[in-house]
C-alpha positions in Angstrom: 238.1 164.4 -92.3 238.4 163.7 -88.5 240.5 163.7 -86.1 241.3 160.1 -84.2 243.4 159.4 -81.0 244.6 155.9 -80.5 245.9 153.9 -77.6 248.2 151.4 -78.1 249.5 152.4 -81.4 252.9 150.9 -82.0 251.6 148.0 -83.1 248.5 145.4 -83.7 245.2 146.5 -84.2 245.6 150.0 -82.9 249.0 150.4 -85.9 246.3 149.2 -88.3 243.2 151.5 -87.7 246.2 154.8 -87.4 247.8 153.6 -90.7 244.6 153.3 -92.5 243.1 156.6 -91.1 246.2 158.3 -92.1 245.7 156.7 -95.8 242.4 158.2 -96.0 243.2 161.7 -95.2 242.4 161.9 -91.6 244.5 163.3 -88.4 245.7 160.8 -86.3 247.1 161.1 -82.2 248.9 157.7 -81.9 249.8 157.2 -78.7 252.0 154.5 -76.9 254.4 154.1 -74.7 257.5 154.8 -77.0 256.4 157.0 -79.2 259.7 157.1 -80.8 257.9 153.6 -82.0 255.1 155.0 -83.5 256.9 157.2 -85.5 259.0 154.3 -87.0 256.0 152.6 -88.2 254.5 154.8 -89.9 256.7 157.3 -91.6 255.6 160.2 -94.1 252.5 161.9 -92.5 254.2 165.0 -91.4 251.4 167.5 -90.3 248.8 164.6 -89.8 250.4 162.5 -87.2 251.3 163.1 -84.0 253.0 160.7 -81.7 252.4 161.7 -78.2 253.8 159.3 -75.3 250.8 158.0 -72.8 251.2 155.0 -70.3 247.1 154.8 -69.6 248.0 154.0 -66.2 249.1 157.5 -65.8 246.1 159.8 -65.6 247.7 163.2 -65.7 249.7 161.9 -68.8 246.5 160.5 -70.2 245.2 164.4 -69.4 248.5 165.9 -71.1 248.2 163.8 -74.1 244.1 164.7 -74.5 245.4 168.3 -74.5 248.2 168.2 -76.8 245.8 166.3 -78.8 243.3 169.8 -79.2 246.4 172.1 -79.4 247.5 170.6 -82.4 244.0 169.1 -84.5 241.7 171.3 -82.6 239.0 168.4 -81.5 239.1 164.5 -81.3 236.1 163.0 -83.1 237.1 159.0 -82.5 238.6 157.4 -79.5 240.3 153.8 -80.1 241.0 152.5 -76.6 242.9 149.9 -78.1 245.9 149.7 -75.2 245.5 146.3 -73.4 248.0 143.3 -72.3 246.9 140.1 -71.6 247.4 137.1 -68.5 247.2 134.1 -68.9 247.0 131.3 -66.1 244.3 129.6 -63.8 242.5 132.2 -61.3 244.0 130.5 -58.7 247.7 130.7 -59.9 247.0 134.6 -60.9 249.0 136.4 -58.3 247.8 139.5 -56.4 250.1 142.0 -58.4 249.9 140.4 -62.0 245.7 141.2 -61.6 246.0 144.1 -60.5 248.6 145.1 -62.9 246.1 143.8 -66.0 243.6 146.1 -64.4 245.4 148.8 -64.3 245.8 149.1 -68.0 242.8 147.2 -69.5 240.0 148.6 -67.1 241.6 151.9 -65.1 243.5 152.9 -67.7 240.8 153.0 -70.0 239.0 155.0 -67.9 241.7 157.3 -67.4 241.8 158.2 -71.1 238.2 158.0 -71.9 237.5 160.9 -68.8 240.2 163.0 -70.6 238.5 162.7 -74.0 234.7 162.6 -72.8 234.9 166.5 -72.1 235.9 167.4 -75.6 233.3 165.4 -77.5 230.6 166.8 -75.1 231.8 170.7 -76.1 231.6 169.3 -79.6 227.7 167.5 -78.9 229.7 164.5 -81.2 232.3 162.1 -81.3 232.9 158.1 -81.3 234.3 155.8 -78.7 235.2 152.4 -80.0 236.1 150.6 -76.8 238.5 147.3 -77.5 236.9 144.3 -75.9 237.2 140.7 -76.9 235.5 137.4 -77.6 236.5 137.0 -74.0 234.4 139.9 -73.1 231.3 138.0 -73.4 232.6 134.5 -72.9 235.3 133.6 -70.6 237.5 130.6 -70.5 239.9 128.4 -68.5 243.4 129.8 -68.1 242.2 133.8 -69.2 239.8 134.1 -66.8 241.1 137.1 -64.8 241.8 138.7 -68.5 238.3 138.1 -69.4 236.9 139.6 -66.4 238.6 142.8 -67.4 236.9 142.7 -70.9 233.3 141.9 -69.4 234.3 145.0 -66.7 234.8 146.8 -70.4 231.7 145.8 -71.5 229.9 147.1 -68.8 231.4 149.9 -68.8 230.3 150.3 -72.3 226.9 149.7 -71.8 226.4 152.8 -69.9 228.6 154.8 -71.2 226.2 154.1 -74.7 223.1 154.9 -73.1 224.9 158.2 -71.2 226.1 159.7 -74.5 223.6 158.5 -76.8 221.8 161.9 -75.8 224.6 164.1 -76.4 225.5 163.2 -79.9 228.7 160.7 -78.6 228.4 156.9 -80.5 230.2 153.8 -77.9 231.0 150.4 -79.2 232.5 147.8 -77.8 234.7 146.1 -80.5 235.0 142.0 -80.4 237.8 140.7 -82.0 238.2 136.9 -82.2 241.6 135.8 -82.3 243.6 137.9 -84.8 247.2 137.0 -85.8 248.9 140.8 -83.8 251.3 140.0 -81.0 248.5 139.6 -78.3 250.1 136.1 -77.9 253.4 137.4 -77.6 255.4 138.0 -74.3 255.3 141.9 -75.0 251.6 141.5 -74.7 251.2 138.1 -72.6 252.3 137.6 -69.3 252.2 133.6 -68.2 251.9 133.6 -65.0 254.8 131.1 -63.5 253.0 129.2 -60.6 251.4 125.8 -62.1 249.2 124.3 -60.3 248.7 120.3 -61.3 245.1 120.1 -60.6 244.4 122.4 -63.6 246.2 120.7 -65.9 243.8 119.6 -68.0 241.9 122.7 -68.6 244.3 126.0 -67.7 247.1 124.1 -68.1 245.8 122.4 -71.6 245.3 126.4 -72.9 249.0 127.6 -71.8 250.1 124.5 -73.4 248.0 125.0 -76.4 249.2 129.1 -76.9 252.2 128.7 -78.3 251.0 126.5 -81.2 248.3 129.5 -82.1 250.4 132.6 -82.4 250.6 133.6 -85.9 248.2 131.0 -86.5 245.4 132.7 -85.9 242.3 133.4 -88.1 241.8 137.1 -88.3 243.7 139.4 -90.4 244.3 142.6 -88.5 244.6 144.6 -91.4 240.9 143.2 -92.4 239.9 144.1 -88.8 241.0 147.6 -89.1 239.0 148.4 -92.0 236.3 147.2 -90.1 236.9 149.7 -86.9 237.0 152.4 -90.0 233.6 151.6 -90.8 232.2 151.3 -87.6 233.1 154.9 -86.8 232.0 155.7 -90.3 228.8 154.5 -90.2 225.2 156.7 -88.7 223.8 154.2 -86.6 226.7 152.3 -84.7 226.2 149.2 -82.8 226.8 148.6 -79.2 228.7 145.3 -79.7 231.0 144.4 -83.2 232.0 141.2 -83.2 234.8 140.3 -85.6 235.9 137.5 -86.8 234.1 133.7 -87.8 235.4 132.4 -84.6 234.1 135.2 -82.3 230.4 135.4 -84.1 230.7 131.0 -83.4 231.8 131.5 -80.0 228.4 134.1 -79.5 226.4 132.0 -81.0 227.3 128.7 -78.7 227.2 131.1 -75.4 223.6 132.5 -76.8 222.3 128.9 -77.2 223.8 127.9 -73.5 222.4 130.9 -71.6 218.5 130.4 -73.6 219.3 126.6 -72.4 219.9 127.3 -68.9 217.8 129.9 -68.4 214.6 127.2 -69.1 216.3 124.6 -67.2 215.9 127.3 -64.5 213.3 129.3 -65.6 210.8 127.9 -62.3 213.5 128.6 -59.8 213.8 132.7 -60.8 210.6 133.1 -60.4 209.5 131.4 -57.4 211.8 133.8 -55.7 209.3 136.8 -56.1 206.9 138.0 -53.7 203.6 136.7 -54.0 201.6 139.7 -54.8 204.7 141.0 -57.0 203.6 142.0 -60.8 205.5 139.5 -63.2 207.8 141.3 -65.4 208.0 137.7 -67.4 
């Protein structure tokens, strides 16, 4: 049995991977902002759930929440930082405060929570952090760009944070959904930003027209997904990167072919940049 603490848990994904832990005997910290919410959604695991209200933004609440978290299960063995919002919009329309407001929760406030739970799984020498990330973590795209950049700050993040706790018995992976049909695409989760600027209509502008049409529509089932978060924190030798989803493994696989394409177009130019008695490393 372990014990799992969840951000985001009202709903989508992170409402999934809490239900299904909870189904399977586990102890489960849901946390969200309302967690009046939580509790409505899943009903009937007295002694095994606890809601605990967390705005990741807030780090002393992300600290209160960690604590309540041992007083009640004794140990948190799998982080889900699952609590993210989306922007969508050209760069250039993407005001000041709406960036830094995405930042706040998808890259700080991760942070925020994963500091609070690091120093609990290092007492215990084990533990799992499943870090939410996207398709757009690895490819960006015209009219999410400044929510991408968030997910490839996430993935970097990540990286490290694999290679720092490998050692001390911790697992990190980034999970990659594709598009899943949650309420990601919904205003509680999607802010559109309200400048338009012409000259992007046909590529921003074509994906904030194109949104709408998609929500509900999309091909991952996030019930599906959630088993698969299960098993990644099940299994002995976790990856650093899930990707879930057909159109997130087609998406890796175009941006793999691209970067092996330009990188030969190119391949001359890197290296006559070297010093001329430099070792090649290529």
């Amino acid at each position: 049995m372990s014990t799992w603490f969840i951000t985001g848990a009202s709903r989508g994904f992170g409402l999934q991977v809490a239900r299904q832990a909870l189904d399977r005997g586990d102890d489960v910290v849901a946390t969200a902002r309302d967690p009046h919410a939580v509790r409505a959604a899943l009903p009937g695991y007295e002694g095994r759930l606890l809601a605990v209200a967390l705005d990741v933004t807030d780090e002393a609440q992300a600290r209160a929440a960690v604590a309540s978290a041992v007083e009640t299960f004794g140990t948190i063995d799998v982080l889900v930082n699952n609590a993210g919002r989306g922007l969508l919009g050209a760069v250039e329309e993407s005001t000041d405060a709406a960036v830094r407001a995405i930042y706040d929760t998808n890259v700080f406030g991760l942070l925020n929570v994963t500091r609070a739970v690091l120093p609990v799984m290092r007492r215990q020498r084990s533990g799992r952090v499943l870090n939410f990330s996207s398709l757009g973590g690895f490819s960006s795209s015209a009219g999410f760009g400044v929510y991408c950049s968030t997910k490839f700050a996430v993935e970097g993040l990540s990286e490290a944070m694999q290679q720092e706790l490998a050692p001390l018995g911790i697992g990190v992976t980034l999970v990659e959904p594709g598009y899943f049909r949650t309420d990601f695409l919904d205003a509680t989760s999607l802010h559109t930003e309200d400048e338009v600027i012409a000259d992007y209509a046909a590529t921003a502008g074509a994906v904030r027209g194109a949104v709408p049409g998609l929500n509900q529509a999309q091909p991952g089932d996030p019930v599906k997904g959630a088993t698969a978060v299960l098993a990644l924190a099940d299994t002995e030798n976790p990856p650093v990167r899930a990707q879930l989803g057909s159109d997130c493994l087609a998406e890796l696989d175009r941006k793999i072919g691209q970067l092996q394409r330009e990188s030969a177009a190119w391949r001359g130019l890197a290296l006559s940049t070297d010093h001329d008695d430099a070792r090649a490393l290529v």
